[in-house]
N, CA, C and O of each residue as an XYZ file, in Angstrom:
824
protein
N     130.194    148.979     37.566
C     131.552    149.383     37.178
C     132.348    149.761     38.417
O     131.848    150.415     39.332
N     133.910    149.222     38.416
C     134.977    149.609     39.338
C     134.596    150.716     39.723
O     134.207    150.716     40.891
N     134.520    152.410     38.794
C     134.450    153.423     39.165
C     133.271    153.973     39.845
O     133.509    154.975     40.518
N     132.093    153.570     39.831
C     130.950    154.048     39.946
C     131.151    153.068     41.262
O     131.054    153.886     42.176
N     131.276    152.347     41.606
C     131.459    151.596     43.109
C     132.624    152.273     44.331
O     132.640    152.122     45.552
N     133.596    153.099     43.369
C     134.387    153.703     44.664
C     133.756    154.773     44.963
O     133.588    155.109     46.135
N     133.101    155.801     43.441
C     132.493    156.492     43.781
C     131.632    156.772     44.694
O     131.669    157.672     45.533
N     130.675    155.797     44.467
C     129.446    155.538     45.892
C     130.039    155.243     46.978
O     129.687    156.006     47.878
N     130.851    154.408     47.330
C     131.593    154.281     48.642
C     132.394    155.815     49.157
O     132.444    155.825     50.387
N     132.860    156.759     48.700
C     133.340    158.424     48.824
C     132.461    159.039     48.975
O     132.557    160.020     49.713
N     131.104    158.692     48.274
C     130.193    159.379     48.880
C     129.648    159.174     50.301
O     129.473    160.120     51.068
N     129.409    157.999     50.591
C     128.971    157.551     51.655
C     129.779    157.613     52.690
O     129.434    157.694     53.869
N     131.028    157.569     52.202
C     132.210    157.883     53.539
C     131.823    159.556     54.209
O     131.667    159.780     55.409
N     131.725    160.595     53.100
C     131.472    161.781     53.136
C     130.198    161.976     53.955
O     129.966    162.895     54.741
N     129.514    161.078     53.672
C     127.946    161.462     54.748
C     127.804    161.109     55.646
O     126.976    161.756     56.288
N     128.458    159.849     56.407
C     128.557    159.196     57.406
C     130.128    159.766     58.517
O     130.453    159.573     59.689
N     130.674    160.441     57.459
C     131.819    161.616     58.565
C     131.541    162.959     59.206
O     132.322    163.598     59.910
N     129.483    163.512     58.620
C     129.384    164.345     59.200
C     128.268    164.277     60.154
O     127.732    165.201     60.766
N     128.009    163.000     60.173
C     126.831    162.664     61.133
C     126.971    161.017     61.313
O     127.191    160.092     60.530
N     126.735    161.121     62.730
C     127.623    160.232     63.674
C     125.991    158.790     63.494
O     125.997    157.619     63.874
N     124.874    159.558     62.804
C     123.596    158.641     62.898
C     122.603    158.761     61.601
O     121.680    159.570     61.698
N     122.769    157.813     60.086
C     121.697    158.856     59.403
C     120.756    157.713     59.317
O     120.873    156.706     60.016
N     119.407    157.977     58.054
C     118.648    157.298     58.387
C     118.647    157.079     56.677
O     119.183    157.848     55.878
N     117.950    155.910     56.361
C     117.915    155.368     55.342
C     117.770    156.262     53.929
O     118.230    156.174     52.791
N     116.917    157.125     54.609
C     116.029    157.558     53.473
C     116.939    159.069     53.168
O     116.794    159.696     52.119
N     117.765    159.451     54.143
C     118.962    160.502     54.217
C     120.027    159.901     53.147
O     120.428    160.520     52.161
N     120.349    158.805     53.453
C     120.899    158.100     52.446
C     120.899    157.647     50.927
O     121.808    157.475     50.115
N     119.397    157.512     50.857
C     118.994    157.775     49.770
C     118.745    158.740     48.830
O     118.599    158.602     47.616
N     118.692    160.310     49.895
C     118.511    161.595     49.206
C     120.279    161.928     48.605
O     120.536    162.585     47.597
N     121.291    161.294     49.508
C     122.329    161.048     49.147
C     123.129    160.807     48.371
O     124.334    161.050     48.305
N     122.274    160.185     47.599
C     122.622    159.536     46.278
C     123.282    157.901     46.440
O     123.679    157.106     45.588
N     123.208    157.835     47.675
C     123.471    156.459     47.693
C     122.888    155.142     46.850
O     121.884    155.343     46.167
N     123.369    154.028     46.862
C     122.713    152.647     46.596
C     122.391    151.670     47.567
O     123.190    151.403     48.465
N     121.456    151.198     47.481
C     121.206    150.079     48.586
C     122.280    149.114     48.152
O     122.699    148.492     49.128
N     122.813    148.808     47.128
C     124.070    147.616     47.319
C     125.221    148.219     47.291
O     126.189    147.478     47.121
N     125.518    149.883     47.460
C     126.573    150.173     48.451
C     126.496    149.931     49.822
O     127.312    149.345     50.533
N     124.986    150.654     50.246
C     125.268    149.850     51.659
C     125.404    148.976     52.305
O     125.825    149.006     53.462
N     125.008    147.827     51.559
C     124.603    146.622     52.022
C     126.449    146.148     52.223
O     126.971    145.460     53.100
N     127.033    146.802     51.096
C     128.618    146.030     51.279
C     129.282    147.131     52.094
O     130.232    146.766     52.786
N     128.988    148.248     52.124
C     129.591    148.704     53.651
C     128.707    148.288     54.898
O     129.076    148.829     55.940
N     127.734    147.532     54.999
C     127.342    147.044     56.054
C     128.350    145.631     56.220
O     128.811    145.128     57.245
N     128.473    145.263     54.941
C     129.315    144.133     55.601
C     131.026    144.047     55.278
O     131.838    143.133     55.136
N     131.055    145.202     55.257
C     133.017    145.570     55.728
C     133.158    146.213     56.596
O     134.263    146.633     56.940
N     131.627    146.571     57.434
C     131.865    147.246     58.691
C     132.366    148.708     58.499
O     132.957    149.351     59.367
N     132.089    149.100     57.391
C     131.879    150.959     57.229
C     130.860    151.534     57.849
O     130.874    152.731     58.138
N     129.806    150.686     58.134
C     128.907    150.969     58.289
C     128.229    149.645     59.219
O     128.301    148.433     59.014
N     127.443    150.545     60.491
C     126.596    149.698     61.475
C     125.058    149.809     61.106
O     124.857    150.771     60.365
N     124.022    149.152     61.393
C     122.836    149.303     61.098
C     122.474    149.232     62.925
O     122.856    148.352     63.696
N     121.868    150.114     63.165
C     121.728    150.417     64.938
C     120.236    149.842     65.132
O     119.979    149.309     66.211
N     119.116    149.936     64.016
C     117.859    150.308     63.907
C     116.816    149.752     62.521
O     117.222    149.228     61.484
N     115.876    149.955     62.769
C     115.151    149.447     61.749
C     115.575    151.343     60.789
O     115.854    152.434     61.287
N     115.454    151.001     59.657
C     116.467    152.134     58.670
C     117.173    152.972     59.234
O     117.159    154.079     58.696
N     118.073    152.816     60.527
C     119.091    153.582     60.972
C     120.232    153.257     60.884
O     120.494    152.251     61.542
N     121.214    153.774     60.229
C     122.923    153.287     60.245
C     123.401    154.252     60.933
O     122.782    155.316     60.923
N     124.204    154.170     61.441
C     125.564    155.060     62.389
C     127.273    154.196     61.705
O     127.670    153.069     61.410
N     127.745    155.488     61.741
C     129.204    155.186     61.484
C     130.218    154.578     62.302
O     130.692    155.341     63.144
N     130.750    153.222     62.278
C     131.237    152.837     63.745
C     132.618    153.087     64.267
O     133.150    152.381     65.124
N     133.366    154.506     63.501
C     134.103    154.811     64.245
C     134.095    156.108     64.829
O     135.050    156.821     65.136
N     132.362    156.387     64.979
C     131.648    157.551     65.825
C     131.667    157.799     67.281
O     131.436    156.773     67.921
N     131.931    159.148     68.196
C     131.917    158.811     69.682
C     130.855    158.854     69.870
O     130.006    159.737     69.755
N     130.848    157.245     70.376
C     129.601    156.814     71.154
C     129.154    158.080     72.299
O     129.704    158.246     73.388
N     128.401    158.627     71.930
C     127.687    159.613     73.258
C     126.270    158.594     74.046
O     125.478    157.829     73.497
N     126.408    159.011     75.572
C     125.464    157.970     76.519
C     123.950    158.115     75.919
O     123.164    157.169     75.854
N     123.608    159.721     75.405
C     121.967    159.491     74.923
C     121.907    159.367     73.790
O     121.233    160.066     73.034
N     123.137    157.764     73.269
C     122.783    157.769     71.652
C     121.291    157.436     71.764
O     120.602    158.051     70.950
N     120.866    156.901     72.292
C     118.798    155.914     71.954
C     118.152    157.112     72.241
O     116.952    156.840     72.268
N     118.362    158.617     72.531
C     117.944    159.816     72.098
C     118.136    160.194     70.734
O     117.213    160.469     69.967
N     119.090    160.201     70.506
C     119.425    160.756     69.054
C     119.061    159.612     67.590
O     118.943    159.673     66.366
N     119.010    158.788     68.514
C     118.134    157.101     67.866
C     116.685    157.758     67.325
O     116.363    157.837     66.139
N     115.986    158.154     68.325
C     114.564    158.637     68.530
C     114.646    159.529     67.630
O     113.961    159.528     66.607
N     115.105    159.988     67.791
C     114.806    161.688     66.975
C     115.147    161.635     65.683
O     114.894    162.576     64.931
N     115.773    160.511     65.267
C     116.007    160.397     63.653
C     114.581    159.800     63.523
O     113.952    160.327     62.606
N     113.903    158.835     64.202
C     112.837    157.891     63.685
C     111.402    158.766     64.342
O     110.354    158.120     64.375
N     111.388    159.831     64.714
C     110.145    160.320     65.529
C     110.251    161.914     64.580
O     109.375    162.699     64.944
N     110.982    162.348     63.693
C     111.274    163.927     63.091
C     110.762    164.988     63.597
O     111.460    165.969     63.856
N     109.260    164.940     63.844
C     108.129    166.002     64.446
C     108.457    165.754     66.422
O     108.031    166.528     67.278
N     109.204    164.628     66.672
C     108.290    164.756     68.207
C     109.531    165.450     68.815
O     110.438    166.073     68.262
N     109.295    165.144     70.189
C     110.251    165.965     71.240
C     110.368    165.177     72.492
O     109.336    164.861     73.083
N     111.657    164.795     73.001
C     112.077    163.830     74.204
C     111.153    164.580     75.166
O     111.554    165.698     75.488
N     110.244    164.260     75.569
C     109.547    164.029     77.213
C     109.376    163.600     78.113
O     109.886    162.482     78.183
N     108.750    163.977     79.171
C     108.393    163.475     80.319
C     109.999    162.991     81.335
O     110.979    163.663     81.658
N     109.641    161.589     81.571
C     110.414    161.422     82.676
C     111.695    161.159     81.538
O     112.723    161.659     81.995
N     111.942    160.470     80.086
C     113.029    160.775     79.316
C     113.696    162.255     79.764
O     114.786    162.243     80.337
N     113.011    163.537     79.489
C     113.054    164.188     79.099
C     114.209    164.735     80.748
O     115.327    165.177     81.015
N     113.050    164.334     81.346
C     113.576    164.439     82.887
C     114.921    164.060     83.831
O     115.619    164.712     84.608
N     114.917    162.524     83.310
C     116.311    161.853     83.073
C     117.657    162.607     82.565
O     118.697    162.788     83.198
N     117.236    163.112     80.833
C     118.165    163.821     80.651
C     118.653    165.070     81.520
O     119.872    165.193     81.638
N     118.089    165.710     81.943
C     118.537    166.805     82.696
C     118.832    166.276     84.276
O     118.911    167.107     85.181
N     118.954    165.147     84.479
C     119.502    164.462     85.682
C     118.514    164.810     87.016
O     118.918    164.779     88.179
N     117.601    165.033     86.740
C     116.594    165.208     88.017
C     115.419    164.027     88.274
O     114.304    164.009     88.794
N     116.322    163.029     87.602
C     115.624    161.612     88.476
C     116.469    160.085     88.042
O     117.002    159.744     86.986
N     116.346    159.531     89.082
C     116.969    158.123     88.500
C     116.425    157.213     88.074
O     117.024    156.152     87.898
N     115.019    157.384     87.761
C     114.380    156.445     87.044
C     114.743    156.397     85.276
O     114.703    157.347     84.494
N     114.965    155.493     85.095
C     115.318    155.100     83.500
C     114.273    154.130     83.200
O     114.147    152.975     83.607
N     113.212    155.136     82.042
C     112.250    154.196     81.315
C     113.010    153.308     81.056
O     114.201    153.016     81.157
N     111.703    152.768     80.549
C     112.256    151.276     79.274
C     112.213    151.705     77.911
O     112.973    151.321     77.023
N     111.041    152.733     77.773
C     110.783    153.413     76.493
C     110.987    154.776     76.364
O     110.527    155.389     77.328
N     111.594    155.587     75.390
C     111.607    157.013     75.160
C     110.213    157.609     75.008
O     109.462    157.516     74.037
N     110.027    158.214     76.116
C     108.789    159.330     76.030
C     109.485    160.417     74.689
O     110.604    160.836     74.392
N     108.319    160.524     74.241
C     108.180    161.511     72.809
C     106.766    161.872     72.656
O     105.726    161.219     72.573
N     107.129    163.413     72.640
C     105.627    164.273     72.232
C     105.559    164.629     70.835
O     106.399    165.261     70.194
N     104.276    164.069     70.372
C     103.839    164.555     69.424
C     102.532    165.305     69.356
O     101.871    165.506     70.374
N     102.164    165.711     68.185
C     101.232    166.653     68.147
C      99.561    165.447     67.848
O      99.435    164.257     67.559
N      98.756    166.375     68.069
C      97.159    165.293     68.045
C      97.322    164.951     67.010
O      97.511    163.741     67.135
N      97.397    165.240     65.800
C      97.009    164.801     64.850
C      98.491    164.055     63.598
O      98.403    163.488     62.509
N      99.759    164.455     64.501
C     100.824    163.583     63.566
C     100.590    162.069     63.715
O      99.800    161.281     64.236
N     101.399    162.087     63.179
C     101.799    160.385     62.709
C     102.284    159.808     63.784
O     103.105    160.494     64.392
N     101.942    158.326     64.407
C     102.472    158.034     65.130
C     103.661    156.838     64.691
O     103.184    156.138     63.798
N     104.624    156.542     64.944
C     105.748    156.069     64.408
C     105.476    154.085     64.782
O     104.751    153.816     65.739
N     105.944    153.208     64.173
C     105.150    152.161     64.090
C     106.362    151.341     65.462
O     107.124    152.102     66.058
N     106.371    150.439     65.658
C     106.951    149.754     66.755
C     108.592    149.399     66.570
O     108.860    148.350     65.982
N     109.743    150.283     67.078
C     111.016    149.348     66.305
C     111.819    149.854     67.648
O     111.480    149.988     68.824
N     112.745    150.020     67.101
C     113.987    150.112     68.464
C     114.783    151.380     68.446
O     115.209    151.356     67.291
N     115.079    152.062     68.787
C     115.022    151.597     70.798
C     113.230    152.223     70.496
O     112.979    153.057     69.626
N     112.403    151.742     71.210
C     110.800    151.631     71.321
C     110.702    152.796     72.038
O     111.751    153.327     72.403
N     109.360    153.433     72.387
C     109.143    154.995     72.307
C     107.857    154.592     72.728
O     107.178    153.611     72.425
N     107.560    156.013     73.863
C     106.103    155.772     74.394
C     105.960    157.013     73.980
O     106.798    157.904     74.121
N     104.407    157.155     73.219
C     104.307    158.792     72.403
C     103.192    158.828     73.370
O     102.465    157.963     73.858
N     103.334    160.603     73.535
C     102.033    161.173     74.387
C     101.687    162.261     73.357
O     102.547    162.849     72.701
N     100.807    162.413     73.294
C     100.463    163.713     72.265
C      99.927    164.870     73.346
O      99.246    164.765     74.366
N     100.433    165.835     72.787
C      99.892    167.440     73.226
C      99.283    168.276     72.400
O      99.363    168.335     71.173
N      98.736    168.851     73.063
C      97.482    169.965     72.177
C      99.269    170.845     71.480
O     100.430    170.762     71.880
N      98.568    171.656     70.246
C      99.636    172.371     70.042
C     100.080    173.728     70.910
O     101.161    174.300     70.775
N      99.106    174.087     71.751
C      99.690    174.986     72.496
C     100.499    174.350     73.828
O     100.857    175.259     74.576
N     100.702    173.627     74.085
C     101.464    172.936     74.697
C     102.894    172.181     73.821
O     104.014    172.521     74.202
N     102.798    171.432     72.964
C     103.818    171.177     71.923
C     104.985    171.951     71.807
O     106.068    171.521     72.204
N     104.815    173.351     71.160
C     105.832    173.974     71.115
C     106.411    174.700     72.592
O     107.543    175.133     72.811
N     105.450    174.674     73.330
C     106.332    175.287     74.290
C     107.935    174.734     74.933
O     108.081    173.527     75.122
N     109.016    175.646     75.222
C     110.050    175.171     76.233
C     110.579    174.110     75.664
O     110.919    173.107     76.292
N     110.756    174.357     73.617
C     111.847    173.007     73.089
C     113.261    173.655     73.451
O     113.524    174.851     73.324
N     114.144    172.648     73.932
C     115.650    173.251     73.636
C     116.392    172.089     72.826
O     116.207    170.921     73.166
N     117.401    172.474     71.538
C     118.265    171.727     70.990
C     119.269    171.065     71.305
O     120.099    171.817     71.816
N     119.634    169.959     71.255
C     120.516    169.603     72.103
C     121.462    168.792     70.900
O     120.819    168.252     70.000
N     123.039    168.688     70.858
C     123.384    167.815     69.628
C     123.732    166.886     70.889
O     124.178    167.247     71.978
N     123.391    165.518     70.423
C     123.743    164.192     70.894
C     124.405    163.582     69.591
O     123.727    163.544     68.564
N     125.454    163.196     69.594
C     125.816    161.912     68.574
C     125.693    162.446     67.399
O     125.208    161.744     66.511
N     126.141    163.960     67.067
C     125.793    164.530     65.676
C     124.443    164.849     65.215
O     124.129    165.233     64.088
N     123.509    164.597     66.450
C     121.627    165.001     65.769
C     121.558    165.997     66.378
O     122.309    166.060     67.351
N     120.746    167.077     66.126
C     119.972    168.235     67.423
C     118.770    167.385     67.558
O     118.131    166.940     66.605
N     118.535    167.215     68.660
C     117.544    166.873     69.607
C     116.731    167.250     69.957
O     116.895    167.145     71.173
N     115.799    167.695     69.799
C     114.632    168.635     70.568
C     114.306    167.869     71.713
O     114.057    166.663     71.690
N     114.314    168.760     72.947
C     114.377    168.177     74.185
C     113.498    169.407     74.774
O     113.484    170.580     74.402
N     112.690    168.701     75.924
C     111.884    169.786     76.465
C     113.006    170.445     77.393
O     114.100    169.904     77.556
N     112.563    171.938     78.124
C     113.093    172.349     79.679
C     113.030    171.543     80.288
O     112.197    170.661     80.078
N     114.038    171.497     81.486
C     113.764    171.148     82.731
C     111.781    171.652     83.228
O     110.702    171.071     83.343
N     112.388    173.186     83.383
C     110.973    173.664     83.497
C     109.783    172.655     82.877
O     109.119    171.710     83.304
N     109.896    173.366     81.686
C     108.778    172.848     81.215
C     107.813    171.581     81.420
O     106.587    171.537     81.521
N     109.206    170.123     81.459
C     109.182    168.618     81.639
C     108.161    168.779     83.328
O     107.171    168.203     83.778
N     108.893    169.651     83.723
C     108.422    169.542     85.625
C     106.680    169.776     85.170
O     105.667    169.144     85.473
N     106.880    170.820     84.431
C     105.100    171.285     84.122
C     103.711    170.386     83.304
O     102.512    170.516     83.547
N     104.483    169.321     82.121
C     104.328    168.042     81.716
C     104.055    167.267     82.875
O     102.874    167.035     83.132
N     104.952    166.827     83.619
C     105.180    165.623     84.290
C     103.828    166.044     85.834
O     103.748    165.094     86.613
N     102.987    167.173     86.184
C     102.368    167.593     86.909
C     100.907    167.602     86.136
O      99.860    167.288     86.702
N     100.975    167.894     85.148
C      99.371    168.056     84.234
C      99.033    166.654     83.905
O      97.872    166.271     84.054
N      99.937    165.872     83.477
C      99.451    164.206     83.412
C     100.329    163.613     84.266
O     101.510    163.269     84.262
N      99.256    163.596     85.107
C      99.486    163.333     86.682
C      98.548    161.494     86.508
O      98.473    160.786     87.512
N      98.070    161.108     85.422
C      98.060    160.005     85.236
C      98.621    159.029     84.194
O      98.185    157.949     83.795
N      99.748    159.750     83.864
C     100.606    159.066     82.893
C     102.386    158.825     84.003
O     103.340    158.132     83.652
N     102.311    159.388     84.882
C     103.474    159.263     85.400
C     103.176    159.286     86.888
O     102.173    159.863     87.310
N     104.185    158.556     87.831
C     103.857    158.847     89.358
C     103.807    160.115     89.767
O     104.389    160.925     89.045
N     103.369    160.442     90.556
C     103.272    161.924     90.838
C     104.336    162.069     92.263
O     104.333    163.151     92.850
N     105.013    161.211     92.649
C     106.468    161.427     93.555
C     107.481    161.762     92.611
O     108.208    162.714     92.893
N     107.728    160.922     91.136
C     108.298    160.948     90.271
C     108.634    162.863     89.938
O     109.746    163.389     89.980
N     107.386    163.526     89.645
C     107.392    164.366     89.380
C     108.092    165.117     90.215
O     108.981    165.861     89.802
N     107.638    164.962     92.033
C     107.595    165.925     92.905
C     109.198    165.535     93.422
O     109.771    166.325     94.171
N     109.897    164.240     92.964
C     111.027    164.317     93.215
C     111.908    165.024     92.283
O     112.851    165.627     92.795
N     111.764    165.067     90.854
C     112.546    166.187     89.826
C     111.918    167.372     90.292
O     112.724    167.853     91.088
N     111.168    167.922     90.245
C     110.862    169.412     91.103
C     111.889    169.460     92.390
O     112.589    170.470     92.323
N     112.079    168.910     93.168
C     112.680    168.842     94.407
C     114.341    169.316     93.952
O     114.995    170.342     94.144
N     114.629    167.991     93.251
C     116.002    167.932     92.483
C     116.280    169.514     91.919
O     117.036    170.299     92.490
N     115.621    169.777     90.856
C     115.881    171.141     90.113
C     116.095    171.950     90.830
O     116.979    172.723     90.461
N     115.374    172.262     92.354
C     115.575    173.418     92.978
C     116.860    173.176     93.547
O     117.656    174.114     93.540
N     117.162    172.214     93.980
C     117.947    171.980     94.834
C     119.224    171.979     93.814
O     120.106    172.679     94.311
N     119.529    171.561     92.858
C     120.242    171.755     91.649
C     120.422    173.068     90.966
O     121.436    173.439     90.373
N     119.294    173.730     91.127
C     119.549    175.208     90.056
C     119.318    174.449     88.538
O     119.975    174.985     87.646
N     118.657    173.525     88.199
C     118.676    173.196     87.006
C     117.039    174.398     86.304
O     116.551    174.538     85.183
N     116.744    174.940     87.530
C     115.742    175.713     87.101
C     114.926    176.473     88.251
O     114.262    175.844     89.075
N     115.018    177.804     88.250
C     114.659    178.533     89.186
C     113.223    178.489     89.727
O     112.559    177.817     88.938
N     112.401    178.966     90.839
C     111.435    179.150     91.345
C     110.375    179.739     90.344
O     109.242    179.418     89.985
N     111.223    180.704     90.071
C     110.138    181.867     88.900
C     109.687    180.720     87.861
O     108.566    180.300     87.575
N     110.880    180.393     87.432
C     110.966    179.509     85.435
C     110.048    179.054     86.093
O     108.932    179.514     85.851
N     110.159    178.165     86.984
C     109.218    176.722     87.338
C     107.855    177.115     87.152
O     107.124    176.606     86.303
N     107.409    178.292     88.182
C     106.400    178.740     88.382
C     105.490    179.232     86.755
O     104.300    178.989     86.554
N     106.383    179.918     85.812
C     105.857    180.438     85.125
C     105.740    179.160     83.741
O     104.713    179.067     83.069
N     106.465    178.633     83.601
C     106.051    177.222     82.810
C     105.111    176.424     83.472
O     104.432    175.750     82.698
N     104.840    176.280     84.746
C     103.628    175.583     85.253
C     102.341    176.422     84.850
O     101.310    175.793     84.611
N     102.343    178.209     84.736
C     100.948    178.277     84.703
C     101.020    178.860     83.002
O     100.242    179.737     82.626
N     101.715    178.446     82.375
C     102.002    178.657     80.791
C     101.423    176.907     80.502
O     100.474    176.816     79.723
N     101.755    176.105     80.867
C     101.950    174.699     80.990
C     101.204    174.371     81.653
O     101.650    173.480     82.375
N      99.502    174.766     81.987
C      98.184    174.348     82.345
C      98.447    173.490     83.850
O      97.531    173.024     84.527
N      99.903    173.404     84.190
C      99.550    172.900     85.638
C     100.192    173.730     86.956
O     101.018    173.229     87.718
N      99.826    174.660     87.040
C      99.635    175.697     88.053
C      98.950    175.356     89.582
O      99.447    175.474     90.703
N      97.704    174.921     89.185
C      97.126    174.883     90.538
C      97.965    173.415     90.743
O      98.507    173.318     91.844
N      98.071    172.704     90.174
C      98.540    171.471     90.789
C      99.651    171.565     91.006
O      99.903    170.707     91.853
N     101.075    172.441     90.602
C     101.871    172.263     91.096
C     101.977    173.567     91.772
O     102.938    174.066     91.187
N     101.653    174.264     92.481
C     101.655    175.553     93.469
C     101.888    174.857     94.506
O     103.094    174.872     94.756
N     101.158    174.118     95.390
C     101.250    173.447     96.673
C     102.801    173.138     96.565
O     103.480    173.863     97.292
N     103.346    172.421     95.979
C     104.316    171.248     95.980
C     105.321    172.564     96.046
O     106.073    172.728     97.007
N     105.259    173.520     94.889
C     106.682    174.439     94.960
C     106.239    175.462     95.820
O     106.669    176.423     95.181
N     105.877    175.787     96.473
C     105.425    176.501     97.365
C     106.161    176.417     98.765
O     106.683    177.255     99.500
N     105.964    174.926     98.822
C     106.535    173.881    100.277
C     107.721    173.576     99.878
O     108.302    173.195    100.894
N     108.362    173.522     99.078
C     110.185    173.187     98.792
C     110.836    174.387     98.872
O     111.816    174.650     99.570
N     110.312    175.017     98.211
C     110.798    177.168     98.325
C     110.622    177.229     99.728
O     111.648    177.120    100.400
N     109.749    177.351    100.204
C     109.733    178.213    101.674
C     110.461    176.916    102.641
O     111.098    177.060    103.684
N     110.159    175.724    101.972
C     110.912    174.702    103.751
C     112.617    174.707    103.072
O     113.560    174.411    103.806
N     112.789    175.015    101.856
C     114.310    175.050    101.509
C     115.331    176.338    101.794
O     116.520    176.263    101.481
């Protein structure tokens, strides 16, 4: 029916004006229809970004939308490592894939786009040093600076270890995170002895 079709289209206008990214199944708690969306997918109310991700396309594009991508399709994990690192501008390396931490025993998310390299952490490591971040209308769980530096030093065989010792370098030299933080998320963050040497020698030769 005429009415029950504008209806669903008001609704969907309404959910897609307060979030710039939702995900299928948001949509569905929505009260939506799959053959509303399908015809605002094709009047261009609606973009499909993702395997069950739509975004609204007259949303401001923010640069870490394929963050806020992630974090609709990963719910439990948290942007890491050199992602994590990137974001806080203390390196110029740009994966190919979004580092995301999850926990040992969650779910790991199946292969789609933008693609995601998951590392799992014990849970006492997991929760440490999340901060929220809104990208593109999502909060984000994003590690510290700190913290990422303290990650990126304990798996010292998942990432280069210049990589690391150049965002350590950066942060100090930035203020994106003090001597102490650093220090005390490294020995909260099981890599202490390994990163003592390194901040030790940037503090005292800086």
């Amino acid at each position: 029916m005429p009415g029950e079709s504008a209806n669903q289209r008001e609704k969907l206008r309404a959910l897609i004006g307060g979030h710039s990214i939702l995900r299928a199944q948001e949509l569905r708690k929505g009260g939506i229809a799959g053959v509303t969306i399908q015809r605002a997918l094709a009047d261009g109310d609606l973009i499909r970004i993702g395997r069950g991700l739509y975004q609204d396309p007259h949303a401001e594009i923010d640069s870490g939308l394929s963050l806020a991508e992630v974090a609709k399709r990963v719910p439990k994990g948290v942007i890491a490592m050199t992602s994590a690192l990137a974001f806080h501008g203390l390196t110029d390396q740009m994966p190919r894939k979004t580092w995301v931490a999850i926990g040992v025993s969650d779910w790991s998310p199946i292969s789609g786009i933008p693609p995601v390299r998951i590392v799992r952490f014990a849970d006492k490591y997991l929760d440490q040093g999340v901060e929220l971040h809104q990208i593109s209308g999502v909060e984000v769980p994003i590690y510290s600076a700190a913290k990422t530096l303290a990650d990126m030093f304990r798996n010292g065989r998942l990432v280069d270890r210049s990589i690391a010792v150049e965002g350590l370098r950066a942060a100090l030299e930035e203020r994106k995170a003090s001597p102490g933080e650093i220090a005390e998320a490294a020995r909260v963050g099981g890599a202490w002895r390994i990163m003592r040497p390194y901040l030790e020698a940037l503090t005292f030769n800086g």
